[in-house]
C-alpha positions as CSV (number, residue, x, y, z in Angstrom):
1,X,-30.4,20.0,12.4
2,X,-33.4,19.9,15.0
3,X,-32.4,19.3,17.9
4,X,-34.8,18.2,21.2
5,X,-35.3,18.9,24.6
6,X,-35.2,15.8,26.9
7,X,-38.7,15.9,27.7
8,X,-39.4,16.1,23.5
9,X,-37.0,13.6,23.1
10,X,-38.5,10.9,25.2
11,X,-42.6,11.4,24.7
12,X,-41.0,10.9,20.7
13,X,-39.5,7.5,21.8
14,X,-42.1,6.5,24.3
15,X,-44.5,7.2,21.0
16,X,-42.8,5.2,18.6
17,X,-42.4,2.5,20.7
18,X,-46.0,1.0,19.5
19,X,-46.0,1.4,16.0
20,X,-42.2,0.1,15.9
21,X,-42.9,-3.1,18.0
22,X,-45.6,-3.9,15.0
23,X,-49.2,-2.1,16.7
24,X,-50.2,-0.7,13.8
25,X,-53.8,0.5,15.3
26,X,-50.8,3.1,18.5
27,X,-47.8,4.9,18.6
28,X,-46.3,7.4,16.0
29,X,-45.6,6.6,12.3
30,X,-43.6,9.9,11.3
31,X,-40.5,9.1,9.3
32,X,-39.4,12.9,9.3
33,X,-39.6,12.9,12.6
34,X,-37.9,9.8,13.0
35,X,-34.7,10.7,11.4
36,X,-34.6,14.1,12.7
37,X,-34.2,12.4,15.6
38,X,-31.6,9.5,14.6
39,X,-29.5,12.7,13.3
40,X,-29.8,14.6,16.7
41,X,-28.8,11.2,18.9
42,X,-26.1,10.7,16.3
43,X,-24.6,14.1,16.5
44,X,-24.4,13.7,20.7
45,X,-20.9,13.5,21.7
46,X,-20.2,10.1,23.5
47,X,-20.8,11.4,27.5
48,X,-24.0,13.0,25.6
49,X,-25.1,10.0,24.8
50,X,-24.4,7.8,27.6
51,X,-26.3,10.6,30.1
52,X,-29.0,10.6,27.7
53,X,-29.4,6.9,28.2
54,X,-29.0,6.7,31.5
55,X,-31.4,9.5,32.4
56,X,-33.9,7.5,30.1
57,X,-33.9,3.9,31.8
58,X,-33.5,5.9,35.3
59,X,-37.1,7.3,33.9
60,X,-38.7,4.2,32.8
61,X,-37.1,1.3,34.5
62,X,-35.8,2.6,37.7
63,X,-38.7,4.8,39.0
64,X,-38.3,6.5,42.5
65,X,-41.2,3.8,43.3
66,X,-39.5,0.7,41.9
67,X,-36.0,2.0,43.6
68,X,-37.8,2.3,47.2
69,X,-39.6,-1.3,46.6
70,X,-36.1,-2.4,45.8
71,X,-34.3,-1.0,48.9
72,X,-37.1,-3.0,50.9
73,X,-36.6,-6.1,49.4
74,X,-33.0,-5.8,49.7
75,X,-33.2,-4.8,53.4
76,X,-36.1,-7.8,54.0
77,X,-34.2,-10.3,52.3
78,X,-31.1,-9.0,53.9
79,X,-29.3,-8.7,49.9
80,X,-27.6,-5.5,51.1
């Protein structure tokens, strides 16, 4: 089994993304790299998996930026 480094592991992801969402014209078509990696995130214990998640949408969705844009809202807004 192949296995990836978390920096591998995401630029794979971040490029199928495109071609999986129906862009034919970007992204990555490579099915043997596809299931190699289905294989590796199925073999991941459950705590693998869940810190492999979570360091993923901490990456994309919850940005140092976005997080510090947040805490000002929250603190202009009086939320927190």
């Amino acid at each position: 089994m192949k296995t990836f480094t978390y920096d591998e592991l995401l630029d794979n992801l971040e490029g199928f993304h495109p071609y999986d969402s129906g862009r034919c014209d970007s992204g990555i078509r490579n099915d043997i790299l596809k299931s190699q990696i289905i294989e590796y995130l199925d073999s991941l214990t459950e705590e693998d998996h869940r810190i492999l998640l979570y360091r993923i949408v901490r990456k994309l969705y919850l940005a140092e930026e976005a997080l510090i844009w947040l805490g000002r809202c929250f603190r202009y807004y009086k939320l927190a």
